[in-house]
C-alpha positions in Angstrom: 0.0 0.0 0.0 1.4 3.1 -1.1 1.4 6.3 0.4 -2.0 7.9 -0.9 -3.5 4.6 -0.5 -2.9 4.6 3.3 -4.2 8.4 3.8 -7.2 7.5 2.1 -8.0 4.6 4.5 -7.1 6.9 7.6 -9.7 9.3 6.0 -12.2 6.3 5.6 -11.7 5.1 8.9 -12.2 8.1 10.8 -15.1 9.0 8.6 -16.6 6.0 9.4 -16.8 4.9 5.5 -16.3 1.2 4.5 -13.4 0.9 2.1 -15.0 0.2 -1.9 -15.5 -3.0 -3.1 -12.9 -4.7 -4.7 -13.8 -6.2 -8.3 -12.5 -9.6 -9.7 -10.6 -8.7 -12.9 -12.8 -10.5 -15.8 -10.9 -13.3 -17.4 -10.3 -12.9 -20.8 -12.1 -15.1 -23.6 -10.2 -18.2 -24.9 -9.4 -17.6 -28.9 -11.6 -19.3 -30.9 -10.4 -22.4 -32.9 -10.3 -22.7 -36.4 -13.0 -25.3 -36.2 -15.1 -23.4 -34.2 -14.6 -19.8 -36.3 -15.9 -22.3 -39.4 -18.7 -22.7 -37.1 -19.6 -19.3 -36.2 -18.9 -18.1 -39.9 -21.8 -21.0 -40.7 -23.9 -19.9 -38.0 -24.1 -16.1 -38.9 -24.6 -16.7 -43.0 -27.6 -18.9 -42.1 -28.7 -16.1 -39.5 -28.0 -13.5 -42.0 -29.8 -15.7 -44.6 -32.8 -16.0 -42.7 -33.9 -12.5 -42.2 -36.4 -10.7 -44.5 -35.2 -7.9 -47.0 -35.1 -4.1 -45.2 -38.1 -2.4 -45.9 -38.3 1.3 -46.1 -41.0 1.9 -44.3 -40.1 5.8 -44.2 -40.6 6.1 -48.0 -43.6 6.6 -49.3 -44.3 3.6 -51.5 -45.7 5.6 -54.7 -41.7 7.2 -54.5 -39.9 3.8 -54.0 -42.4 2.9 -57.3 -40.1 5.2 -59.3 -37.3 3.6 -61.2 -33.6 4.7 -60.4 -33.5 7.0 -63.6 -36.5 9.0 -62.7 -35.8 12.7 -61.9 -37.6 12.1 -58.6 -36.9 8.7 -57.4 -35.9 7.9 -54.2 -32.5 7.0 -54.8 -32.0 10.6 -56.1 -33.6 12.5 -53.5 -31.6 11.0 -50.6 -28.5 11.8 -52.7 -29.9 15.2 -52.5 -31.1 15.1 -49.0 -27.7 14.2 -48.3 -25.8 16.8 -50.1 -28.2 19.6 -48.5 -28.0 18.6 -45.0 -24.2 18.5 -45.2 -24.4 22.2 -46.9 -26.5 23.1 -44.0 -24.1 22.0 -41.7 -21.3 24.3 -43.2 -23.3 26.9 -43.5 -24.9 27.1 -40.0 -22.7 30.2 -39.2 -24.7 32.3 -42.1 -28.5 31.6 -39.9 -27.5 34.5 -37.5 -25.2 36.4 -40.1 -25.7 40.0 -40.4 -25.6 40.1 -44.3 -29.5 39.3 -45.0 -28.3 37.8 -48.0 -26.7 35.2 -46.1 -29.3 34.5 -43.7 -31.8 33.6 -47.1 -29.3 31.3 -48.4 -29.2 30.0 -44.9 -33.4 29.8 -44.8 -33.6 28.3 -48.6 -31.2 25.3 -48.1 -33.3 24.8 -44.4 -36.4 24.4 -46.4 -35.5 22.6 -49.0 -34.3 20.3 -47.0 -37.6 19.8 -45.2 -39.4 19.4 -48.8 -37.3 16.7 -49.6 -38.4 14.5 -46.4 -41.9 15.8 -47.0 -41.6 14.6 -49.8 -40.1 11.0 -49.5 -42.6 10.3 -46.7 -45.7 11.7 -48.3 -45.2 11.7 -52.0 -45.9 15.3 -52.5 -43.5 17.8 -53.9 -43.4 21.2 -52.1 -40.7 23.1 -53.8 -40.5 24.9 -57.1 -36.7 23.7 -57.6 -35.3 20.3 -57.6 -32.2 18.8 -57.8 -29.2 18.4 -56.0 -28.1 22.2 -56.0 -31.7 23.1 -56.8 -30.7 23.8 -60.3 -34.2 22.5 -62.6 -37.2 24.3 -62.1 -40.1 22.4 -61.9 -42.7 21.9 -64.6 -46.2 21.9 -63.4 -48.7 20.0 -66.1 -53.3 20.1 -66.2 -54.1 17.4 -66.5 -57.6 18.3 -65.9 -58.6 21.7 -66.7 -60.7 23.3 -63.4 -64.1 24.8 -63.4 -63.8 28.3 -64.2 -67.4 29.7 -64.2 -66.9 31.3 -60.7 -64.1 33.7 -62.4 -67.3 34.5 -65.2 -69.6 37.4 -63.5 -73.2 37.2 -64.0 -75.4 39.9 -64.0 
């Protein structure tokens, strides 16, 4: 017992403070024969095997219906979701910036950013822009023309 050891008994005794409970150091595992590394390799690919496919139960299904090479497929918004929220992080500085210039770029990467998970869990597009660096404008098609007699004025 060393020096700092016996002071802090002294102080335990006369504090009246049992001394800690010494643990048993844990042994440590026996390696693993070859034999029985053949085994667990066997054991896991079965396991592995076994289980079901991932589902992506956070994508809306109508998106994950999209092939690969569609503008909006999934694939290709989480690339983009991605790219944004890293973006974000570098430019979280410019959210309390002085230049207001800075603060929209700031405010227009934070939303897009929520459009994109609006829109891979409800399969709606919020945004006028799209694409990684919102770059394509989007093109918005009738494809049934509305009722417009309440714009006619009768008399």
């Amino acid at each position: 017992m060393n020096k700092r050891e016996k002071k802090k008994a002294a102080i335990r005794k006369e504090l009246g403070i049992e001394a800690p409970k010494e643990y048993k150091p844990r042994k440590k595992r026996k390696p693993l024969t070859e034999e029985q590394k053949a085994k667990a390799r066997e054991n896991l690919a079965k396991a592995r095997a076994a289980r079901a496919p991932a589902k992506n139960s956070s994508v809306h299904p109508d998106v994950l219906a999209l092939p690969d090479d569609h503008p909006l497929s999934a694939v290709r918004v989480k690339e983009w979701l991605k790219y944004n929220q890293d973006y974000l992080k570098s430019i979280k500085m410019q959210a309390t910036a002085k230049d207001w210039k800075e603060r929209r770029e700031y405010r227009i990467v934070e939303n897009y950013v929520k459009n994109l998970r609006i829109y891979l869990k409800d399969s709606v597009w919020c945004d006028h822009k799209y694409g990684q660096k919102m770059e394509n404008t989007m093109e918005y098609l009738t494809i049934a023309p509305g009722d417009s007699s309440w714009r006619t004025k009768t008399k």
